[in-house]
N, C-alpha and C positions, 0 to 999 in steps of 0.2 A: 775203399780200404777193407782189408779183410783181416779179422782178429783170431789169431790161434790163440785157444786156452790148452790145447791138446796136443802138445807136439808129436805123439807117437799115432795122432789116427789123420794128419794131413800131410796133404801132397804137397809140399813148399816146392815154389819153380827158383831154379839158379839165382840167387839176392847177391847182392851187394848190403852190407849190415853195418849198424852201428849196435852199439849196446852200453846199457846205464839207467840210471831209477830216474830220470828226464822228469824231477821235482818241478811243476811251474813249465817247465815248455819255455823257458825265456829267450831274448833275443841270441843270445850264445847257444841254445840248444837250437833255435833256428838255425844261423848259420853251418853248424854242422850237418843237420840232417840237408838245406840243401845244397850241398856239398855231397853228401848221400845218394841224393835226385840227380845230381849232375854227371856222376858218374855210373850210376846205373842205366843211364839215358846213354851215356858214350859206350857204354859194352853190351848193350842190348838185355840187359837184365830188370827183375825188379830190386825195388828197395824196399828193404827192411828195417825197423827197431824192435831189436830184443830190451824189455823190461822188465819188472818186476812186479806182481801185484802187492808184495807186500816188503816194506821198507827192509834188508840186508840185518842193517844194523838190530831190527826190531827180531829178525832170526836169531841172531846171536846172542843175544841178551832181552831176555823176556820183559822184562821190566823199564825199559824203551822206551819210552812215551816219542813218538816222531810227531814234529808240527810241520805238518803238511802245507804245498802251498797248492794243490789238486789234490782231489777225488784220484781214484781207480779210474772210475766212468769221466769226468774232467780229463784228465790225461788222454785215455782214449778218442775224445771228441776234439781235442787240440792238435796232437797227433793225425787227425782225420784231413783237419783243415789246411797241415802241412803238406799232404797229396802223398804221405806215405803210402803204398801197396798191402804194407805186411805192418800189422803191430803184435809181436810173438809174445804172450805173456807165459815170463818162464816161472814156473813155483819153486823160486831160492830154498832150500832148504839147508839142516845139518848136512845130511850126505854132500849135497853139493858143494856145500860151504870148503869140505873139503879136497875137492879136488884141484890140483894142479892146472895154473894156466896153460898147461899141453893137454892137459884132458878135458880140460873146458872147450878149449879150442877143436875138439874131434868132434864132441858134439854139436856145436854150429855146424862141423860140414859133414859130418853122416846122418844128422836128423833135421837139421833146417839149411841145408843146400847152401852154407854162404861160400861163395866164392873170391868174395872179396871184404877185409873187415875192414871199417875206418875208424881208428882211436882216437878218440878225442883228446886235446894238448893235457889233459891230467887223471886221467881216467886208467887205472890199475886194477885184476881180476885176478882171479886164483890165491888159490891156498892162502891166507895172510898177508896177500897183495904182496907179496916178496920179487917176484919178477917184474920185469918193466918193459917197453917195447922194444927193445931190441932183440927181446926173451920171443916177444910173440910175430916178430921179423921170424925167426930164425925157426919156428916152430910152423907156421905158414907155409915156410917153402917146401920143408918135409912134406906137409899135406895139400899141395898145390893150394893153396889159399893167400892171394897177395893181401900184405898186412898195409895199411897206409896210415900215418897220422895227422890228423884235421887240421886244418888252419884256427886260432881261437879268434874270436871275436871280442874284441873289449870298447868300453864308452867310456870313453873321458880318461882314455889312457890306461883303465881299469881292466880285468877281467871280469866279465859278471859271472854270476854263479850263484846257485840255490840260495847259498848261505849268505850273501849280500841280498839279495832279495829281501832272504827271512829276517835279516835284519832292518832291512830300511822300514818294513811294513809293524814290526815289533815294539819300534820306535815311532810309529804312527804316522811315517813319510810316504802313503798312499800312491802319491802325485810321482814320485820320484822311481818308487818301486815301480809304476807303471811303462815311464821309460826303460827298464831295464825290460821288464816281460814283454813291452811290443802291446801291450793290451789293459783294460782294468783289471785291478783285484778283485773277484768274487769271493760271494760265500751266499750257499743254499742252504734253506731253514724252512721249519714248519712253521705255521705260528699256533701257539699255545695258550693259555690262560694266565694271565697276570693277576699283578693285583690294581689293574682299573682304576691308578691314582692318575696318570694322565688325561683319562677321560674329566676328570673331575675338575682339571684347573684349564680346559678347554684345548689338551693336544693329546689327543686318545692314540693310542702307541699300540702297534705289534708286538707281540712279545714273539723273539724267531730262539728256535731250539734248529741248531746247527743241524744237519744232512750226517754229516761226517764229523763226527764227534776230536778227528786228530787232525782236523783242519786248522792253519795258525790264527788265531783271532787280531786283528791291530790292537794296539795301543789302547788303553782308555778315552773317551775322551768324545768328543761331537766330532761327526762327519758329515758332510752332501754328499749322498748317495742316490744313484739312478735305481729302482724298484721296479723286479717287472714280474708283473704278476698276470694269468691267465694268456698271456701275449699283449698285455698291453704297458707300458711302462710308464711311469709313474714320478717324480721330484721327489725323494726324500731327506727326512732330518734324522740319523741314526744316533743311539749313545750306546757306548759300550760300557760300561764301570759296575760298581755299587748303589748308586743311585744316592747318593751321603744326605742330600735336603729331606728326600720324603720318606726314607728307608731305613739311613745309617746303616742296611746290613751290610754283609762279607762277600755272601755270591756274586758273583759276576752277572750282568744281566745284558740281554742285547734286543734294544726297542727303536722302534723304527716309526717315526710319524709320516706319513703320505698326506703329503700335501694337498689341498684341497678333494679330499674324499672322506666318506662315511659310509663306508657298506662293514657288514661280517665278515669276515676275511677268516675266521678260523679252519683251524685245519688244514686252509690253502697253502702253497709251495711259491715261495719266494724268491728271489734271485737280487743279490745286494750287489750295485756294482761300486766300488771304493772311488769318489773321485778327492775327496780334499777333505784334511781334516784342519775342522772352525776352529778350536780349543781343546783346553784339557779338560776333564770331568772336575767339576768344583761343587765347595759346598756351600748355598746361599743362609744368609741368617732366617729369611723367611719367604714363604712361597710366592709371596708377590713379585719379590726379586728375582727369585726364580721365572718366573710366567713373563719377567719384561723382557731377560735372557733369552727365553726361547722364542718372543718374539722376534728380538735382532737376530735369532741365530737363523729362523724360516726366511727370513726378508735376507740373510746370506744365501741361503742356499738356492732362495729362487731366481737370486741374481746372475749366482754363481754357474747354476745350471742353466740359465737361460742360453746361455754365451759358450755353450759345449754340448 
């Protein structure tokens, strides 16, 4: 796969394209692109996705906050794995923002060669989204560009979509969010300096400080989490909350026990994979009760993970 950041200094060959902010990569965005693959393979072209590096909406209104379910770099390595040729990342701006889905669409075929665009069943561009496929039917054929709209893909009778995802994982349904993406939830993090109350009561914790600060965090609460660190991975017991037994603060905090291990781990790059969340974050009257907690919660998780 080849990444344009530059559309004005690359030779783009004949594509077949889809285009959208492809949040998550989920099974619906699967089935479109291939569909994408399918038909670039019948007309002898390649296949392209035009994206965004940075979230539309976060152009238009500065004050934004996007909860992301990928990275920049996550999209592009998922993206990878779907066998696209082209991943064109376009830089949305004001000027853009305003142009017309007829001039939007001249620039897909005088600067990134598409010959063929495929619209996904809810997917609208240009000016205020005011036009709709029939708009870019008809603006196609003026510029020899056959327009086609995608078959959608749903589960359980559903459409999936970014925002069901971002919901399911918001709500701290890991498991279910998974079916929808085709994959686990990640999230990449450093780890950092805490305050060293888990080593104390015998479950010494990472403390991870997120990659991508606008990545969506799950729910509160204890998860089983796969850990993989240097290349080798790892059983984990994660909590995400305030911490109310040993802390009572406000911040949010996200710590991770690894199972059977004792090295320094600071500094290193982590990798959380979501698979099941144990509970909610609660608060015990005292540490003991805490400590018997996290006993049942490790003896979950290594059960949980042994068998996945």
């Amino acid at each position: 796969m080849q990444i344009i950041r530059n559309i004005n200094e690359q030779n783009i060959l004949p594509c077949v394209a889809t285009i959208g902010f492809f949040d998550g990569i989920h099974r619906g965005h699967q089935f479109l692109l291939q569909q994408v693959k399918t038909l670039a393979s019948n007309k002898h072209l390649c296949s392209a996705v035009i994206t965004f590096p940075v979230h539309p909406r976060k152009v238009m209104q500065q004050d934004y906050q996007p909860q992301l379910l990928t990275s920049l770099e996550e999209k592009c390595t998922l993206l990878e794995k779907q066998g696209i040729d082209y991943t064109i990342l376009l830089p949305f701006n004001q000027e853009m923002s305003k142009l017309s889905a007829r001039e939007f669409m001249l620039i897909l075929q005088e600067k990134l060669n598409v010959k063929m665009l495929v619209i996904g069943y809810d997917h609208r561009f240009g000016h205020n989204r005011e036009e709709g496929f029939d708009d870019y039917v008809r603006y196609g054929k003026e510029m020899n560009m056959q327009v086609i709209q995608a078959q959608a893909w749903t589960q359980d009778e559903a459409f999936v979509s970014s925002s069901m995802v971002r919901k399911l994982i918001g709500e701290g349904n890991v498991s279910k969010a998974a079916l929808c993406l085709g994959t686990r939830y990640t999230l990449q993090g450093t780890v950092v300096d805490g305050y060293k109350v888990g080593r104390k009561i015998g479950f010494p914790t990472a403390n991870i400080c997120p990659l991508c600060p606008e990545k969506l965090l799950p729910a509160n609460g204890v998860y089983a989490v796969w850990v993989t660190l240097n290349n080798q991975r790892y059983k984990g017991m994660l909590n995400i909350g305030q911490r109310p037994t040993v802390d009572n603060g406000t911040d949010t905090s996200i710590e991770v026990h690894l199972l059977n291990f004792n090295e320094d781990i600071y500094h290193h790059t982590l990798t959380l994979e979501f698979v099941e969340r144990l509970r909610e974050e609660q608060r015990f009257d005292s540490t003991s009760q805490l400590i018997e907690q996290l006993k049942q919660d490790a003896q979950s998780v290594d059960n949980l993970l042994s068998s996945c």
